[in-house]
C-alpha positions in Angstrom: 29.1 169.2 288.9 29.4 167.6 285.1 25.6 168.8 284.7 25.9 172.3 285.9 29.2 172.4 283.5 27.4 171.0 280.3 24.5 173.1 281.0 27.0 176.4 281.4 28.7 175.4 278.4 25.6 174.6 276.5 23.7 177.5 277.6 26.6 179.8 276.7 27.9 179.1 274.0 29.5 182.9 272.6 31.1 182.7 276.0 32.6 179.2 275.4 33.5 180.1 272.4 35.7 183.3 273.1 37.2 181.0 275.6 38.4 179.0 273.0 39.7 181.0 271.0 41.7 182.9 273.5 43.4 179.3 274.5 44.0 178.7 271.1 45.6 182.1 270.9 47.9 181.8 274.2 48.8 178.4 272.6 49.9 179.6 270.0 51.8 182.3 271.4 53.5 179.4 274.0 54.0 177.4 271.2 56.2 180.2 269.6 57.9 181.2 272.5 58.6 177.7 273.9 61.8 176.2 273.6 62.0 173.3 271.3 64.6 171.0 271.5 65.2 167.4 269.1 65.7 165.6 272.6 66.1 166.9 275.5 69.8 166.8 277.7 69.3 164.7 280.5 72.7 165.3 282.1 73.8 167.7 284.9 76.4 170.2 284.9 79.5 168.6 283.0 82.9 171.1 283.1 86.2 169.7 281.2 89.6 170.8 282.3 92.1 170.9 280.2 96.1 171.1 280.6 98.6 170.9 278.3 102.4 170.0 278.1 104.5 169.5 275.2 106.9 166.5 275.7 105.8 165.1 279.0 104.9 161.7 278.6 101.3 160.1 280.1 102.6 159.3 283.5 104.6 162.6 284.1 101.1 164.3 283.0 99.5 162.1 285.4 102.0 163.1 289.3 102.4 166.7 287.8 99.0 167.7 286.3 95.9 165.5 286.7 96.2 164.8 290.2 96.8 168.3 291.3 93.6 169.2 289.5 91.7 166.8 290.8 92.9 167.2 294.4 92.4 171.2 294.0 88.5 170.4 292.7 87.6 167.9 295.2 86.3 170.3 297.5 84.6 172.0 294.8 80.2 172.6 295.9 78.2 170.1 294.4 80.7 168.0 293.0 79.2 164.3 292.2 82.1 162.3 290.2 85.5 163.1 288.9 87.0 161.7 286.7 90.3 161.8 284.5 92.1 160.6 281.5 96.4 161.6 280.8 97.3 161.3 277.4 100.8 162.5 276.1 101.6 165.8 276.4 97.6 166.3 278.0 95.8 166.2 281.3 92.0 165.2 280.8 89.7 165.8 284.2 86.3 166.0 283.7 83.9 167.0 286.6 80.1 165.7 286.7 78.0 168.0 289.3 74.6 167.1 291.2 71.5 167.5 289.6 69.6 170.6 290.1 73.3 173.5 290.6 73.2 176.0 288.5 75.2 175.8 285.8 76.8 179.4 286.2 77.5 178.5 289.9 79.1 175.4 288.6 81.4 177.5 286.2 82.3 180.1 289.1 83.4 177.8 291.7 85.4 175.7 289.2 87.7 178.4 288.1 87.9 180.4 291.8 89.3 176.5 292.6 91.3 176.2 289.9 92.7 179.7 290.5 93.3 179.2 294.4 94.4 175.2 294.8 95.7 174.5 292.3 99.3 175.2 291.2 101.0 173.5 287.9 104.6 173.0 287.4 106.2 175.2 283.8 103.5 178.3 284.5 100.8 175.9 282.9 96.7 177.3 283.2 94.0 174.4 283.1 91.2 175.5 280.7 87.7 175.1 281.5 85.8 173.9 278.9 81.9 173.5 279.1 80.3 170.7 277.4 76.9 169.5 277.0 75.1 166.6 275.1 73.0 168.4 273.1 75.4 171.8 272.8 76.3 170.9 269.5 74.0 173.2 267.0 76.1 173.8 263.7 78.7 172.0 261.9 80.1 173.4 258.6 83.3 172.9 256.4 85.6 175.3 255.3 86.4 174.9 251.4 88.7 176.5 248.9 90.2 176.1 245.7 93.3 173.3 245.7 95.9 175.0 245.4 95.2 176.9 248.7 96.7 174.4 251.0 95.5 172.5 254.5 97.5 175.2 256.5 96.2 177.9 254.7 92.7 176.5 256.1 93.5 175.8 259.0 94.8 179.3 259.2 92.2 181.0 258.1 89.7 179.1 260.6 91.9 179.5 263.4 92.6 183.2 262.8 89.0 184.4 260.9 86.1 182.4 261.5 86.7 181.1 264.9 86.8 184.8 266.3 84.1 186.1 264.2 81.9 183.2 266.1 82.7 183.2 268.9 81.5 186.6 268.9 77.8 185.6 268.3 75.5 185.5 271.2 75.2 182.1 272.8 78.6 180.1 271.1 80.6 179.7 274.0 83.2 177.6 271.6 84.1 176.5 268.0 85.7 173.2 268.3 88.2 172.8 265.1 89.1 169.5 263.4 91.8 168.9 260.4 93.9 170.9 258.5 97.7 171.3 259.5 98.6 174.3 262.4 101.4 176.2 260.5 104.5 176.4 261.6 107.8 177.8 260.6 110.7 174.9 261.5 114.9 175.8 262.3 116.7 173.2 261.8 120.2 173.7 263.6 123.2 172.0 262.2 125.0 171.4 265.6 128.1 171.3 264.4 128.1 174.6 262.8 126.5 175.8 266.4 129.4 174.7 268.2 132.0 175.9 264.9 130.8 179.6 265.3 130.6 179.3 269.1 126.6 179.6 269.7 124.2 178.4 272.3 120.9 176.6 271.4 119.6 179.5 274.0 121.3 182.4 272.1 119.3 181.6 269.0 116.0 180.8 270.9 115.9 184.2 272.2 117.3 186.0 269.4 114.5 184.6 267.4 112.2 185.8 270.1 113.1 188.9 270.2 113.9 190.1 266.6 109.8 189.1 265.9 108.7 191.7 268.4 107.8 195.6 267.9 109.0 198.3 270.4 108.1 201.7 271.5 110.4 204.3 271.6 109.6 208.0 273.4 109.2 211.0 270.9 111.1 213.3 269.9 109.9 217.3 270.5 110.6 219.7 267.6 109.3 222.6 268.7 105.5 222.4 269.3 105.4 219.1 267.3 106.9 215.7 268.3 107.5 212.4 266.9 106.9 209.1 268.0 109.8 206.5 267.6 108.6 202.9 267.1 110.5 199.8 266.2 108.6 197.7 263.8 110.1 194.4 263.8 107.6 191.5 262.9 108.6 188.8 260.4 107.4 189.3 257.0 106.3 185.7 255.4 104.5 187.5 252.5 101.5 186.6 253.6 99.3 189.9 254.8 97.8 190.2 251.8 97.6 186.5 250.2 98.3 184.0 252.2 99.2 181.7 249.7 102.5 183.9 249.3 102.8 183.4 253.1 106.1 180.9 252.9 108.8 183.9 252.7 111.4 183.0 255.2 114.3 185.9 254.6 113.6 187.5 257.3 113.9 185.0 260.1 117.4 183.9 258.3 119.0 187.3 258.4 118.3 187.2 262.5 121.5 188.2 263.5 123.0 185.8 266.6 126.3 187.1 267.5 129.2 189.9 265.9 132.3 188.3 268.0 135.2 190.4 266.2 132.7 192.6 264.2 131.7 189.8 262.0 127.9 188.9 262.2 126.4 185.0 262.3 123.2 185.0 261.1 120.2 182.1 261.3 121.0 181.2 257.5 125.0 180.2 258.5 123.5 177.8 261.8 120.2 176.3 260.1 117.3 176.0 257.6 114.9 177.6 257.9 111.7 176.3 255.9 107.9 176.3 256.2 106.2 173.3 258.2 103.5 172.0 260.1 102.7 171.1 263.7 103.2 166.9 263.6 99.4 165.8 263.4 97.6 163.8 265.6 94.8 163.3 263.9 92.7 164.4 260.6 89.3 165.3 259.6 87.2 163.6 256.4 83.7 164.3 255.0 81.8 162.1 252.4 84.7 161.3 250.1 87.2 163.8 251.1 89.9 162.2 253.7 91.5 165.2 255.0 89.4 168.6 255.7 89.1 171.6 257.4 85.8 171.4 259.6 84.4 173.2 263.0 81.7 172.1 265.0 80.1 175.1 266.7 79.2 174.5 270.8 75.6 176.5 272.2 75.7 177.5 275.5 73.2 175.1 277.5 71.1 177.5 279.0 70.0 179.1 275.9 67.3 178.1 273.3 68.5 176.5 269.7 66.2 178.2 267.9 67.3 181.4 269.0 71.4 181.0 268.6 71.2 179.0 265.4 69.6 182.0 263.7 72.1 184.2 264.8 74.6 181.9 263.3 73.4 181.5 260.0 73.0 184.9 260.0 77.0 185.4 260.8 77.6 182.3 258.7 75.9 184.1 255.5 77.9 187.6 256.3 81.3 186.1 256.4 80.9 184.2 252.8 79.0 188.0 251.1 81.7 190.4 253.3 84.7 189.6 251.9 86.2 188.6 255.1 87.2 185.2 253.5 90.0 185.3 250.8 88.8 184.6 247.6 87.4 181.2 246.5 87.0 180.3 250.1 83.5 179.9 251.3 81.6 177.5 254.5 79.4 174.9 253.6 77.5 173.5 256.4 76.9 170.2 256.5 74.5 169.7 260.1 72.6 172.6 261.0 70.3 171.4 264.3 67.1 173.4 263.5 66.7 171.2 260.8 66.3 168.4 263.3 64.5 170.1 265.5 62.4 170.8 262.4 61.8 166.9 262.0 61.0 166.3 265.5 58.3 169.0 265.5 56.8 168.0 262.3 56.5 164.4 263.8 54.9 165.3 267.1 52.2 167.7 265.5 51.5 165.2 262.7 51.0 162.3 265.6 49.0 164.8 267.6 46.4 165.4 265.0 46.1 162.1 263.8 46.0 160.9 267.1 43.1 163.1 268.3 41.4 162.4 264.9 41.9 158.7 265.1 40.4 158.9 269.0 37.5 161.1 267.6 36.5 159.1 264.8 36.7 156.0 267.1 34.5 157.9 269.6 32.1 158.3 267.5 31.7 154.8 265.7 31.5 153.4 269.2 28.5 155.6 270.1 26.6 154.9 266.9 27.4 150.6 267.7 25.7 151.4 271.1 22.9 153.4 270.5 22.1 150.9 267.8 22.7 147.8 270.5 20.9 149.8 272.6 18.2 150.3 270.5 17.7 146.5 269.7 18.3 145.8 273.0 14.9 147.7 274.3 13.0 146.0 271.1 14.0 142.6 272.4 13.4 143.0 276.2 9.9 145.0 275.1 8.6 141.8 273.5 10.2 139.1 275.5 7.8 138.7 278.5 4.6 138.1 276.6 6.1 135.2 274.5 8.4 133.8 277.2 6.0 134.0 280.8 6.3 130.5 280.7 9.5 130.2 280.8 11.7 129.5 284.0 14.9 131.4 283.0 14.5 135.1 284.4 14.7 137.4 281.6 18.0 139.9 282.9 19.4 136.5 282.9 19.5 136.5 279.2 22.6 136.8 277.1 23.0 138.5 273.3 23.1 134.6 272.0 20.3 133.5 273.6 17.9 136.6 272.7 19.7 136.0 269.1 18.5 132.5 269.1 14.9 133.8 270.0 14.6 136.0 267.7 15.2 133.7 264.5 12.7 130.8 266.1 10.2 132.0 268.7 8.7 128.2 269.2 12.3 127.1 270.7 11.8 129.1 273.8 10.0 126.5 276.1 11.1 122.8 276.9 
């Protein structure tokens, strides 16, 4: 079979040839198309559920959230291990499928579960986040001038970026870390509460509801008509600069109560000032101990290569758009093509010196034989008309002992 091939090949050689080049053409083409990862994810389908409640402490999240959720997902197709964590104020379950499901059937009969057996006290809704060892493609850091402000970050990547993102094809989340949520904090002076004859209640949902906008019907005038709205959203300053954004007038002239015609505003009850969410945590880069960063999560059916063009693509458009205020820009700091880069570069450069190291060993090892060989026939040619004498048969011969014969012909015979 080897002979007929060599003899096709040798025979035919345009045709072989052609061949050639057309694999090294549908390589190449593979090669392009194939998707390249810096190490591949050896884990199954992994789904995070997430629920939140402010104030509860671990073992209250425990009885009223995580073991509900685990309970509803037990039953869940395909399900190999649950597991959970309850921190303060958090439920942590994370669910671990077989290998082999299908990550979209995975996803679907998570939720339908989720949405069917399970049922949290306060009108709570577990999340469902997807996560994946190697979904992280893109890290960057928001940076702007120093008088902009951690909350103004955060702001603007809570608000801005994270939507524009999450709007390329293939993020399926942008995971934020550092900077400070704002928040604006009334502080009620209980005494005055209980001087002017006000509920904590009253001035929860009169601050509710003086922050809202309604629509009104309209008004015909002949064959025209007018639409009635009521615009009432709190104005902090901020629409245009958010730097300007700590205006608080308008949530302190929030009227409460009139008993006898006379109003009680927010400002006579409590102060009203610009604050933060209390942190539990922070972010730092290099020498910086407190930044605004996002780590940006692929979905784990698609191909890096593919999604982490698209997002430097989006990444370059928000800092030239203007959609950032000024001075702000990202900065990326991991970006996993250039990884995947690296790994490529080091498997193509130990293919080629491989196959040139095996080649170049090939043929040194065929030159060393065919010269053995060579000597090999000169020696066994001459050996049986010095040597009939002797009583050793001549295959019986090693290398040393031909050697030997060679340098001193008379030591052949006893």
């Amino acid at each position: 079979m080897f002979k007929g091939l060599l003899t096709f090949s040798l025979t035919r050689r345009p045709l072989v040839l052609l061949g050639l080049f057309a694999f090294i053409g549908a390589g190449t083409f593979a090669f392009f198309r194939l998707n390249i990862e810096a190490y591949p994810n050896p884990a199954p389908v992994i789904l995070e559920i997430t629920a939140q409640s402010a104030g509860l402490s671990a073992e209250e999240m425990e009885r009223y959230y995580t073991i509900p959720i685990e309970v509803g997902l037990a039953a869940t197709p395909g399900v190999d291990v649950i597991r959970s964590t309850s921190f303060y104020g958090l439920s942590f379950v994370r669910v671990v499928f077989q290998y082999g499901v299908d990550y979209y059937f995975a996803l679907t009969q998570t939720a339908i579960n989720l949405q069917q057996n399970v049922s949290l006290p306060g009108g709570v809704t577990a999340q469902i986040q997807a996560t994946s060892l190697v979904g992280e493609i893109y890290r960057y850091e928001l940076v702007g001038p120093p008088h902009f402000g951690r909350s103004n970050l955060r702001t603007v990547q809570d608000w801005i970026l994270q939507r524009r993102l999450l709007s390329v094809p293939g993020v399926v989340q942008v995971n934020t870390w550092g900077g400070t949520i704002k928040e604006y904090d009334v502080d009620v002076d209980l005494q005055k509460l209980e001087a002017f004859g006000v509920t904590l209640p009253q001035v929860i949902s009169a601050l509710g509801n003086a922050n809202i906008n309604v629509g009104g019907r309209t008004i015909n005038v002949g064959q025209q008509s007018v639409n009635v709205r009521g615009v009432g959203l709190m104005d902090s300053g901020g629409e245009t600069d958010l730097t300007l954004g700590y205006k608080v007038q308008d949530i302190e002239n929030v009227m409460l109560a009139a008993p006898n015609g006379l109003p009680i505003f927010v400002k006579d009850i409590a102060k009203v000032s610009v604050g933060y969410v209390p942190r539990l945590g922070k972010a730092g880069r290099d020498r910086s101990d407190d930044v605004v960063a996002a780590i940006v999560i692929m979905n784990r059916t698609l191909h890096t290569n593919d999604v982490i063009t698209r997002v430097r693509s989006e990444i370059e458009k928000i800092n030239t758009d203007g959609s950032l205020p000024p001075g702000l820009k990202l900065v990326p700091f991991y970006d996993r093509s250039t990884l995947v880069a690296v790994t490529t570069s080091t498997v193509m450069h130990n293919l080629l010196f491989g196959c040139l190291l095996i080649f170049f060993v090939h043929c040194s090892s065929a030159s060393s034989f065919l010269s053995c060989a060579a000597k090999m026939q000169t020696c066994c040619l001459s050996a049986p008309s010095i040597s009939a004498s002797s009583s050793m048969p001549l295959l019986s011969w090693s290398r040393t002992s031909i050697a030997t014969f060679k340098q001193d012909p008379n030591k052949n015979s006893d």
